[in-house]
C-alpha positions in Angstrom: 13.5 15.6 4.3 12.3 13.7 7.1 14.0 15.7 9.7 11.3 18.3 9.9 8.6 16.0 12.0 8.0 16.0 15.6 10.4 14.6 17.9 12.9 12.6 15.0 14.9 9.6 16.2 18.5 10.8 16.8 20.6 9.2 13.6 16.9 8.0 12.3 17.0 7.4 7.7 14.3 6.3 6.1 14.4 2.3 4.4 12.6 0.8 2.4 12.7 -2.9 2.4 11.3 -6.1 2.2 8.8 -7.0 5.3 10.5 -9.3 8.2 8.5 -11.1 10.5 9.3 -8.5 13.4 7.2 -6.0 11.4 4.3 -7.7 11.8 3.1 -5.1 15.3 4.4 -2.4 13.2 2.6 -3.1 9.8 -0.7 -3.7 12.5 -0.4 -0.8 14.0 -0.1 1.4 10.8 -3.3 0.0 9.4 -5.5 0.3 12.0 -4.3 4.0 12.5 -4.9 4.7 8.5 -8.3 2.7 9.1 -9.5 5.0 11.9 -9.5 7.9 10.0 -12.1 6.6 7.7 -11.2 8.2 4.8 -8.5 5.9 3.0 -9.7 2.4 3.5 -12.6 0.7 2.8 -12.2 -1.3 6.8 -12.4 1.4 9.1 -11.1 -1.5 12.1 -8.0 -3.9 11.4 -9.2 -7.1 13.0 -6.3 -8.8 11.9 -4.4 -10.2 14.9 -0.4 -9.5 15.1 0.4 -13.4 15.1 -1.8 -13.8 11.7 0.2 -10.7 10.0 3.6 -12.8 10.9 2.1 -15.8 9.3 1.5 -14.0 6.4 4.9 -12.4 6.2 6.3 -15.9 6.9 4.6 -17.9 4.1 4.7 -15.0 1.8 5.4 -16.4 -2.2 8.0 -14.0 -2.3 8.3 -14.9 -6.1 4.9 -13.9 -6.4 4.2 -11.5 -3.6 5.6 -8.6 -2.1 5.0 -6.7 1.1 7.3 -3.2 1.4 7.5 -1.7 4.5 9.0 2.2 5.2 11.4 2.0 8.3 12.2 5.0 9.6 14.4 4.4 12.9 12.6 1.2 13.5 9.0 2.5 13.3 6.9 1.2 10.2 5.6 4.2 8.8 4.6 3.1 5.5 3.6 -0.7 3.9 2.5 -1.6 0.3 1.4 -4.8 -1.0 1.8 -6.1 -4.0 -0.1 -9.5 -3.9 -1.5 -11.6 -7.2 -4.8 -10.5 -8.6 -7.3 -12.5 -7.0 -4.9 -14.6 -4.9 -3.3 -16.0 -7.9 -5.9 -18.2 -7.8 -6.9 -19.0 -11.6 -4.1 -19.1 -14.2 -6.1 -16.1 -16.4 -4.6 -13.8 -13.9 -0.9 -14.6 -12.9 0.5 -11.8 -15.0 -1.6 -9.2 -13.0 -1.2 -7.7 -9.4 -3.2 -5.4 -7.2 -1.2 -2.8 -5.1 -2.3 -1.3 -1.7 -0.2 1.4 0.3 -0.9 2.9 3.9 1.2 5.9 5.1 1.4 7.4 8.6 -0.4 10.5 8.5 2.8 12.5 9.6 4.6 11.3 6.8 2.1 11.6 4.1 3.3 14.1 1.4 7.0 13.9 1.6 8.1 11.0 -1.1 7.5 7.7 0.8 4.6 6.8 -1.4 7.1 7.2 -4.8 9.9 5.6 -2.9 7.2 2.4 -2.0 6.1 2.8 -5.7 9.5 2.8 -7.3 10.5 -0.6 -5.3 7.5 -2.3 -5.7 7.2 -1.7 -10.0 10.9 -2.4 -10.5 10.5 -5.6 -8.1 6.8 -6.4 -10.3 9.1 -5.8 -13.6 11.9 -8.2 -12.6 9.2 -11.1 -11.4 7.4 -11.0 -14.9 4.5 -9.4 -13.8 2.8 -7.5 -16.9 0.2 -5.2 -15.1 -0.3 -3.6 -12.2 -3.8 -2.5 -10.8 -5.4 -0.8 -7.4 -8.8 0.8 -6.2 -8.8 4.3 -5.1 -11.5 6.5 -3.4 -12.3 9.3 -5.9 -12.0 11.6 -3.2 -8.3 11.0 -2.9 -7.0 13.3 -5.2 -3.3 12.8 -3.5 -2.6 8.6 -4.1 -4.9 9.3 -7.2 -1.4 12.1 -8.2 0.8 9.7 -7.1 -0.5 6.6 -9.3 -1.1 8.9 -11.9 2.5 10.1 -11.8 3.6 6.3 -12.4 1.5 6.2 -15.6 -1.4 4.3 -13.8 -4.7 5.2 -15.9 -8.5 5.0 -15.0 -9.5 1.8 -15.8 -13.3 1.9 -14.7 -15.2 3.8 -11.6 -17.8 2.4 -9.5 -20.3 5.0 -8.8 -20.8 6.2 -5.4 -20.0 2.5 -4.5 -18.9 4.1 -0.8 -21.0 6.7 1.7 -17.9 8.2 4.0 -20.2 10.2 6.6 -23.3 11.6 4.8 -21.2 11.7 1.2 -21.4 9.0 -1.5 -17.9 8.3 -2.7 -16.6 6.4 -6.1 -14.5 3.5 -6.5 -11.8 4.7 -9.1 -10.0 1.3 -10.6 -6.7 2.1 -12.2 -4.1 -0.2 -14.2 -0.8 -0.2 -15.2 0.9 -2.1 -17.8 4.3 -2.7 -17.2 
């Protein structure tokens, strides 16, 4: 599947896995690439320094909180997050967490999204979690497929809660109970 891009790594497979600490340029580098086309994510710059992300993936609650990266060959090409609602930080929302995915634009639409999905609701399942949630621009109608696909419903939208260029945009909230 992956073998039809530009330029593949000789002997180069797709993994998903668990983030490590040497990920932390990678995951960086993804997000502010996703950011810069200002159509996916509400921050259009990733201020968030290289040393901070590997603090993060070092004190991660990794009974709690999840972050997934896509390797292929050594380059992070995809990375969800699957953190507690809020932080965790009231008990009313412990059994809740709130997804967010970022995919290389040359690997979009070629199953890394349902392979990051997959992982992260079996891993939610197995930690107890009992609902899963995310925000979505309306406008895209792709992750909006692929959360649908995985039985994640409309929840609520946010009228025209975001202007991308001269177009307002809503905020589509979605859930799914595990």
């Amino acid at each position: 599947m992956l073998s039809l891009f530009k330029r593949p790594k000789k002997e180069s497979h797709l993994v998903i896995r668990e983030a490590k600490i040497k990920d932390a340029r990678g995951i960086i580098k993804l997000l502010s690439s996703v950011g810069r086309e200002k159509l996916y994510m509400v921050s259009e710059t990733f201020n968030w320094s290289e040393e901070e992300e590997k603090q993060l993936i070092k004190n991660l609650d990794r009974n709690k909180d999840l972050i997934l990266v896509a390797d292929y060959g050594g380059e992070i090409i995809g990375c969800l997050t699957l953190f507690r609602y809020y932080g965790g930080r009231s008990p009313k929302v412990q059994h809740v967490g709130e997804i967010g995915i970022s995919i290389d634009a040359r690997f979009r639409n070629v199953g890394i999204g349902t392979k990051l999905f997959t992982e992260a609701i079996n891993w939610a399942k197995s930690k107890g979690y009992e609902k899963l949630c995310l925000s979505v621009f309306s406008t895209n109608e792709v992750a909006i497929h692929l959360y649908k696909k995985f039985g994640f419903e409309e929840e609520g939208r946010r009228r025209r809660q975001f202007k991308i260029g001269d177009e307002y945009v809503d905020e589509v909230l979605m859930g799914l109970f595990l």
